[in-house]
N, C-alpha and C positions, 0 to 999 in steps of 0.2 A: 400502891393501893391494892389489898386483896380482891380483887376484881369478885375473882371466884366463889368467895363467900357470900355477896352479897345475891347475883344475878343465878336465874337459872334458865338460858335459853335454850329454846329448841327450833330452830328458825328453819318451820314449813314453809314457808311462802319463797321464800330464796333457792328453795331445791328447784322450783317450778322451771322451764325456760328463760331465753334471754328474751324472748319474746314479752314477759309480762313486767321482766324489770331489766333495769341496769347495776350494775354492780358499781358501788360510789363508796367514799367514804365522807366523812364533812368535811368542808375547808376549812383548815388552823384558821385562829382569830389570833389578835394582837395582843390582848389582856385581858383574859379570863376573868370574869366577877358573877360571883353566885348573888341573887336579890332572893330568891326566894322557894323554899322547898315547901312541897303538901305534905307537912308529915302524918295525916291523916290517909292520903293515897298509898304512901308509900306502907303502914302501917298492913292496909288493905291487901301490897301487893307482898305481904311478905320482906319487905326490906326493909333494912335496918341501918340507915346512913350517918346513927349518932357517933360510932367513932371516928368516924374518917373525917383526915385533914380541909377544911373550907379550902382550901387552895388545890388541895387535890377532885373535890365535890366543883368549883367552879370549872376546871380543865374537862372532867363530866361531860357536865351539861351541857358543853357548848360544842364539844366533838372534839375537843383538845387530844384527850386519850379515850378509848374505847374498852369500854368490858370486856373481860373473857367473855368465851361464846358469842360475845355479838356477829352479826355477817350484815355489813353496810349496805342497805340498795336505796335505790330511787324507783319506784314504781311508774310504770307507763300505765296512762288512762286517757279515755277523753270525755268531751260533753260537749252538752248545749247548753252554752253560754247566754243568757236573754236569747233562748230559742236559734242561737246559732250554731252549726256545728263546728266540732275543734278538736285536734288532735292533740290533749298533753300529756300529764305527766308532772311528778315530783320536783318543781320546776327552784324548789327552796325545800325542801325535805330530804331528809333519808329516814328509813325505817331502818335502826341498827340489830332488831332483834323481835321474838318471840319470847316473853317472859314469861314463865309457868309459874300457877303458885302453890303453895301446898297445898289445896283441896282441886289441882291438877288445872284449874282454870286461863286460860290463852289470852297474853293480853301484847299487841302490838306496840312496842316505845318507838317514836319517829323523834326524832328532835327537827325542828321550825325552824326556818331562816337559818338553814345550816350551809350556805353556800351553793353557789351554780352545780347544776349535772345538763345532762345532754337535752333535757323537755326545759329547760331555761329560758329558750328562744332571746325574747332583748333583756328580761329579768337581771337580776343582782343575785338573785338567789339569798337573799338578808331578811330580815326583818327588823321593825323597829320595836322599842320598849315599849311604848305606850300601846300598841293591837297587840305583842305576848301577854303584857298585864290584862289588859282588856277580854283575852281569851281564858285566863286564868280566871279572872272573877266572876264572869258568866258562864263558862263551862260550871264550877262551882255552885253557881244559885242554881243552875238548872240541876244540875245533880240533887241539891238538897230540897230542889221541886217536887224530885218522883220524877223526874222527865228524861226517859236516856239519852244518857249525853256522853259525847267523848273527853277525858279528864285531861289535866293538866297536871303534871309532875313536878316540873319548876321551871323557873325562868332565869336564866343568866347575860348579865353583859358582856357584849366583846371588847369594847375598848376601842370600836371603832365608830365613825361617822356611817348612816347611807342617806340616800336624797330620796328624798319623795317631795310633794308640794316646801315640806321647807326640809334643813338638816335632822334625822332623827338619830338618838342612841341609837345602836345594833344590839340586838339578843337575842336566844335560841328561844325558844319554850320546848319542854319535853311535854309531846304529847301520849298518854295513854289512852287506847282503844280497843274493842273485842276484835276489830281490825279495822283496817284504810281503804279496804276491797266496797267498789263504787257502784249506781250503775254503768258512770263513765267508763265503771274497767270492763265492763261486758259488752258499749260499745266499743270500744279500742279495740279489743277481740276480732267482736264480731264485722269490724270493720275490715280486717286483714281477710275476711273472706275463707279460712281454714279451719273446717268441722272440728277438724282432730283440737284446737287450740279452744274451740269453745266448749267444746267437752269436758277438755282438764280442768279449766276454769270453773265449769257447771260444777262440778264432780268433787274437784276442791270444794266449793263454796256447802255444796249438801254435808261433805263430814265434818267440814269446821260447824257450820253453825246450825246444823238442821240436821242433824243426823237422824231424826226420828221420821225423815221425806224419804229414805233411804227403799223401805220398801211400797211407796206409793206405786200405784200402778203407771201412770204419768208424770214422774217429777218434776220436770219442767212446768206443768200447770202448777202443778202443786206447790213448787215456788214460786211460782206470779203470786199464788192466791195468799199464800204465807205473806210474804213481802209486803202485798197491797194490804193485809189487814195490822202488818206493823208500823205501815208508813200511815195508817189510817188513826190507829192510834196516838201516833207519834205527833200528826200535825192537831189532832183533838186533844193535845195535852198543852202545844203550843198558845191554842187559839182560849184554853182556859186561863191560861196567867199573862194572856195578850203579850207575847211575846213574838217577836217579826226578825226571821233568820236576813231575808236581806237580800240573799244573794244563792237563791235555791234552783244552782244549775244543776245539770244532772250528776256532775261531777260532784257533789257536796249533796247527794243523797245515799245513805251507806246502804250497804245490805244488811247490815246486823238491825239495822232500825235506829242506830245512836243519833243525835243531831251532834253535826259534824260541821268545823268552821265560823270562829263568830268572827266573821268581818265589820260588814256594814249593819252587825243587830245590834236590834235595843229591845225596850219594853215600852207597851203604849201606857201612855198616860191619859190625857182627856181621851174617853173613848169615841175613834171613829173610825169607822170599816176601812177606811182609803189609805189608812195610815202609813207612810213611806218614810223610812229615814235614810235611806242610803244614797249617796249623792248624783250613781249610777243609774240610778233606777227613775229616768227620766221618766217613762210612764204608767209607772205604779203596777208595772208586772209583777213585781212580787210583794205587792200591798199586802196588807193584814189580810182583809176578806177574800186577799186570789191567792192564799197559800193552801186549802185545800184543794180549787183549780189546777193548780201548778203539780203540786202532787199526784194529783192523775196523769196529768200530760205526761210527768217523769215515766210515770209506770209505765205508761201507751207505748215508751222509749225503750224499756227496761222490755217488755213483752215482744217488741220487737226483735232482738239481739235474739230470743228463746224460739224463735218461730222454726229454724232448723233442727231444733230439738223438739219441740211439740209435736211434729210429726210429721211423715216423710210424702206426704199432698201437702203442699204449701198452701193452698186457699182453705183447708180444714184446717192448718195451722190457725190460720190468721182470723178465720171463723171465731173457734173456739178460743184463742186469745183475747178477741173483740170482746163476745159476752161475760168474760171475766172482769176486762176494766170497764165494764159500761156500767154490770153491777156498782160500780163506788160510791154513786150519787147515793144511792140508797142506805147503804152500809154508814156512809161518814152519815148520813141525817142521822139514823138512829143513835152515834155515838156520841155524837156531838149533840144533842136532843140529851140522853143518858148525865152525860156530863155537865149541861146546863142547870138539868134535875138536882144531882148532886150538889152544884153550886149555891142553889137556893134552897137545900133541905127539903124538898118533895121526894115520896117515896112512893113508887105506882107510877100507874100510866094514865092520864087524862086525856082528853082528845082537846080538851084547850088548852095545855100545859104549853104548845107551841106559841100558843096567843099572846099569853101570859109573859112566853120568854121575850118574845121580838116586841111586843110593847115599853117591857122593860129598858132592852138595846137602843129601841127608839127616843124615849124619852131621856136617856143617856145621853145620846148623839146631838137632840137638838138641845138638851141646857148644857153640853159640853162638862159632862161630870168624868170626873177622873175613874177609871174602868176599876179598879182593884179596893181604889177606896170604897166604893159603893157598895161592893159586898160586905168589906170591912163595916159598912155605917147597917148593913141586914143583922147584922154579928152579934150590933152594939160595941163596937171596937174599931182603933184609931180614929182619926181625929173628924171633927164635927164640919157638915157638907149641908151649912146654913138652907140651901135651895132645895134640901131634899125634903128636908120638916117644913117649910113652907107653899112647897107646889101644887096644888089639890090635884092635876093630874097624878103626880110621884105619890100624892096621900091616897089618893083611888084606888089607885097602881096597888097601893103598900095592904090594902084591905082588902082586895080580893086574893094576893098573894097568900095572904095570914088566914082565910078560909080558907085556900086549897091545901097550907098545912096539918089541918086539922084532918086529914081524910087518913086513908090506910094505917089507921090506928098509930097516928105519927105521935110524937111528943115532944117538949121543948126538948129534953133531954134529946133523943134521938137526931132531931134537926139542926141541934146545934152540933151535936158532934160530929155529923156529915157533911156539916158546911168548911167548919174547921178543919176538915181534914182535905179539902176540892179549893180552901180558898185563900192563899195566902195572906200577911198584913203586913210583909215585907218582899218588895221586887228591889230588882237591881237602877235604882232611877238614874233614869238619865244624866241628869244633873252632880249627883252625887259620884255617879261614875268616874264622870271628866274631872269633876276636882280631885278624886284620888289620885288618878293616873297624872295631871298636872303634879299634885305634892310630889311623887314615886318620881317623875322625873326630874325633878329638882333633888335627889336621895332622902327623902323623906318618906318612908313606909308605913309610918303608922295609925294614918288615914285609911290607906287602903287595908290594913290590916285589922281595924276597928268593923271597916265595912264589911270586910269577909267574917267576922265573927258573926255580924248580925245576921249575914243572909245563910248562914249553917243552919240557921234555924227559924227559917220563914213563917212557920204555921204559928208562934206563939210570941206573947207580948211578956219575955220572962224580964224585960229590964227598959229602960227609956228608949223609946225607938221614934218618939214621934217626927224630930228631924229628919229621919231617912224615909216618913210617909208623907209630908208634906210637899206638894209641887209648887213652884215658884211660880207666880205670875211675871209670864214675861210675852214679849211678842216676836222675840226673837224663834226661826224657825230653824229648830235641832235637826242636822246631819251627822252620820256616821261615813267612814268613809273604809274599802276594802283594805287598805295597807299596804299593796304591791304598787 
């Protein structure tokens, strides 16, 4: 295989010390099988994998053979785990490379479930088929959300068995990122206790991805406050397509701002603030309504690791660190406030738009209406939500709504096209998820391959989609589960 043609690494992260990685390669698999390539990604990343042999594309994927220029590591990081602390690390990954693309842009390729390295601890170091799939097709929707996310490149089988609660397929996924760099990598750092290592780190991170902090007076703050307003963003983009990461330790908060790891997520259906799917998450620490909570605590985490860079009085460190994440409360209302606006075609600021939003959420909650459909049924689009044309509170609701549109010289035209644009009519449902990934593991992909057509393009009803907006009545209560 012409390696060389296809890849263009230039792998900065690996010149760094042994300190921030290990040097790995993946473990050989038994029998290489390609399931499935993004020739949309790869498009993007400048490559071009149509001539090369399937047999040679599934050895790829899986770590069988390695690209020119690639340089194999396992990253060391750590976090807080449901608020505990933990020392890891790449413990099923390796980062083979830095791939540039022609318009010069850095994007990290790891492949998943590639075998044990040294942050392993009792791990296998594997992964199964159904969470690579699983991460493929929601990294995906969220992509074609608007919501940074980290991509999926492909997914291959090894041909082998691992255990988890029952026997699963083995397979890689390739993941692509602007990078893997954590807060967990800043505490791992900053927990070795050595300036000079938080520095390179620091210093790394402002040329890779903030180069324009370079000459702030204080970079260190200046990255908190960056950070905080993309991780602000980031969860106000979540909490619009109610979408619940699951499992938001510190270690699975990036610095670029991407959402990073879909283990134990989903998307909420009947909408309710408390909402938890992941089977870990005994007490709804990373509920729907505590993901921007959680998000702050991260930062408080992340601010911390910087307090020997912010300045060389530790209590004016920690001062002026403080008032930075204390601001959040503020910040995320206004955006998430912004965002709501958007959602329901309001343009301007009212002083009862708040009223307006949280009676809406209310009324959601107590007749248990499905959260996406409901804006769908504001739209006049997908399918009909019998209790909402009936309710005379929803009908009250629905009339004073349709007076505050009429202010700031709005127009149906205007309002419609703002809603359209903040309000999906296709999520990744639940339900439809698990039966794809069921078909896929039985070798049948064209379930899940229908599904991903439709979610490339969430915001519009260009063909029959009403199966994929319908929620099943059942009383069975849906779990996701992490995969290791």
């Amino acid at each position: 295989m012409k390696n060389n043609i296809i890849w263009n690494f230039d792998n900065s992260y690996s010149r760094l010390s042994d300190a921030f990685k290990e040097k790995i390669n993946p473990v050989a698999v038994e029998k290489p099988e390609l399931v499935i390539i993004n020739e949309n990604l790869a498009k993007d990343l400048n490559l071009d994998f149509s001539g090369v042999d399937k047999n040679d594309l599934s050895a790829l994927f899986t770590g069988n053979i390695l690209p020119d220029g690639s340089d194999s590591i396992a990253q060391a990081y750590a976090g807080h785990q449901f608020g505990h602390f933990t020392m890891l690390g790449d413990g099923r990954a390796v980062l083979i490379g830095e791939h540039l693309t022609a318009d010069n842009k850095r994007y990290d390729i790891q492949f998943k479930g590639s075998g044990k390295t040294s942050f392993s601890r009792n791990g296998d170091g594997r992964a199964g088929l159904g969470p690579m799939l699983r991460e493929f097709i929601i990294s995906e929707a969220m992509h074609n959300l608007n919501i940074p996310s980290t991509r999926s490149l492909a997914v291959a089988k090894t041909g082998e068995k691992i255990m988890r609660e029952n026997p699963l397929q083995g397979a890689v996924l390739t993941r692509v990122a602007s990078s893997h760099i954590r807060v967990g990598t800043f505490q791992y750092i900053a927990a070795r206790e050595k300036k000079d290592e938080l520095e390179v780190l620091f210093n790394y991170v402002i040329q890779r991805h903030y180069p324009e902090l370079e000459h702030s007076k204080n970079k260190a703050l200046s990255l908190l406050t960056k950070l905080m307003d993309k991780q602000i963003d980031l969860v106000v983009n979540w909490m619009r397509v109610g979408f619940i990461h699951g499992v938001m330790n510190t270690d699975n908060m990036t610095i670029s701002g991407e959402t990073i790891d879909y283990g134990p997520c989903a998307f909420m259906d009947i909408y309710d603030p408390k909402t938890v799917f992941s089977s870990i998450d005994k007490f709804g620490r990373y509920a729907y309504c505590n993901q921007p909570n959680i998000t702050k605590w991260n930062l408080a985490r992340f601010a911390e690791c910087l307090i020997p860079l912010i300045d060389n009085n530790k209590s004016k460190a920690i001062k002026t660190a403080t008032e930075i994440i204390d601001s959040f409360g503020d910040i995320y209302e206004e955006k998430w406030m912004n965002m709501m606006r958007n959602k329901l075609g309001l343009l301007g600021k009212e002083k009862e738009d708040k009223i307006l939003i949280l009676d809406l959420l209310t009324l959601m909650h107590e007749k248990k209406i499905d959260y996406t459909n409901t804006f769908c049924h504001l739209m006049k689009l997908g399918p009909k939500i019998d209790v909402l044309n009936e309710d005379k509170n929803f009908l009250n609701w629905k009339g004073r709504w349709r007076e505050r549109l009429k202010t700031y010289n709005n127009s149906p035209e205007k309002y419609n096209k703002l809603m359209r644009n903040f309000n999906p009519v296709v999520i990744p449902r639940n339900h439809k998820v698990e039966e794809v990934l069921s078909e896929a593991d039985n070798s049948n992909l064209k379930p899940f391959e229908s599904l991903l057509k439709i979610l490339r393009d969430p915001y519009n009803e260009n063909y029959n989609i009403t199966e994929y907006q319908i929620v099943p009545i059942t009383n069975k209560v849906y779990q996701t589960f992490c995969g290791t």
